[in-house]
N, C-alpha and C positions, 0 to 999 in steps of 0.2 A: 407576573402574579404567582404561576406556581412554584418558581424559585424562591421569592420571598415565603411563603409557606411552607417550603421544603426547610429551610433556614430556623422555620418560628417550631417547627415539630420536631423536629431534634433537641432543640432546648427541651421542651416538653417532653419527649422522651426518657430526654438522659437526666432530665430534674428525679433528685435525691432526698428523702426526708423530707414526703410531703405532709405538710403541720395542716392540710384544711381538713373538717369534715364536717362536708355538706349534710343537713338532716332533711329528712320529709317535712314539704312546706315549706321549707326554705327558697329562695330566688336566689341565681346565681350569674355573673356573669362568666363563661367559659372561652377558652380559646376554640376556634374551629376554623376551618375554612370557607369561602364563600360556597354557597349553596348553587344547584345543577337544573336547569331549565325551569319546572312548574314548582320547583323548593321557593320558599319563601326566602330573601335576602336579605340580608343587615344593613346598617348604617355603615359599622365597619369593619371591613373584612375579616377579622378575626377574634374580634369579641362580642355575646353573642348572651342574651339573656335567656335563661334556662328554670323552670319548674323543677327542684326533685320531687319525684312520686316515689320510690323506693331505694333503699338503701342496701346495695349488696354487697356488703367484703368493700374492696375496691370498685364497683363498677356502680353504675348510680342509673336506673329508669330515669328520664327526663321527660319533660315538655316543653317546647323551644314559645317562646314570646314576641308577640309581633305588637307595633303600635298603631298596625292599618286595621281598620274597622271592617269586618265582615261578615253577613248576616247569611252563614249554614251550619250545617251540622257537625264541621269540622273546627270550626274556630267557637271558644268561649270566652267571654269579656271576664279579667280577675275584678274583685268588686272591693277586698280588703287589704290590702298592697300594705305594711307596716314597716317604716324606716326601719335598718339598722343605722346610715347614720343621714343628717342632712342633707349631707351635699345632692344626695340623690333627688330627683326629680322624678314625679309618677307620672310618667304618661297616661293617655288610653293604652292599657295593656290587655292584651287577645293570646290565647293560649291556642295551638295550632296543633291540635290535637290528631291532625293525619301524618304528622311530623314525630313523632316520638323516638328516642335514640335512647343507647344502651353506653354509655360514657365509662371512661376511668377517670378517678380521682386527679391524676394528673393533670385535667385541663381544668377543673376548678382554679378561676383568679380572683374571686374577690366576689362576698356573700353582701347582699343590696337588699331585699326584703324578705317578708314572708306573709305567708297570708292565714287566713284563722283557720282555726279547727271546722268550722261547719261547712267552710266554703271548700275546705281539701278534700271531704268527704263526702261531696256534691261530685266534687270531680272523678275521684276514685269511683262511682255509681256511675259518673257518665260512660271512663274509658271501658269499665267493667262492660256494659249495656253495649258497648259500640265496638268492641271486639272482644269478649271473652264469651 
């Protein structure tokens, strides 16, 4: 497993002319690796549904997406999930909001929804209220 990984980050690394950019509100699925004891884990191993909350230069605030249901003050249920295209399927989606990571653009693979303006700014008031 961590060779495979080792393999998939150097690509990622040494990827050249990166043409994505993720906006605030946007849903993304990212490369990462599998997550470390009480971290919440994926379907599969290295791609990985992600919130942007901010946009900075290169590096992106996130919130990681889970489809398990959980009722505290760390996970929030998204309520407006908006195709970019079909193929995609909405799950129950759970924002996991004790999880927040500071990303580069490089692991952006491919942009899946977004969600509306009153519901971003619900959560931006959450993360605000729950660490700032």
């Amino acid at each position: 497993m961590f060779d495979e990984w080792n393999i998939e980050k150097k690509k990622i690394h040494s990827s050249k002319n990166i043409k994505r950019y993720p906006k605030e509100r946007d849903i993304w699925y990212i490369k990462m690796w599998i997550n470390i004891w009480v971290e919440e884990n994926w379907k599969d191993s290295f791609l990985r549904p992600v919130l942007v909350i901010k946009n900075i230069g290169v590096l992106l605030f996130c919130i990681p997406l889970s489809t398990k249901f959980k009722e505290n003050i760390f996970y929030k249920e998204l309520k407006t999930c908006t195709f970019y295209e079909k193929k995609y399927k909405k799950e129950h989606s759970m924002l996991i909001l004790s999880q927040w990571k500071t990303l580069d653009k490089k692991r952006f693979i491919k942009q899946i929804w977004y969600i509306s303006k009153n519901e971003f700014e619900e959560i931006k008031k959450l993360l605000k209220n729950m660490y700032f």
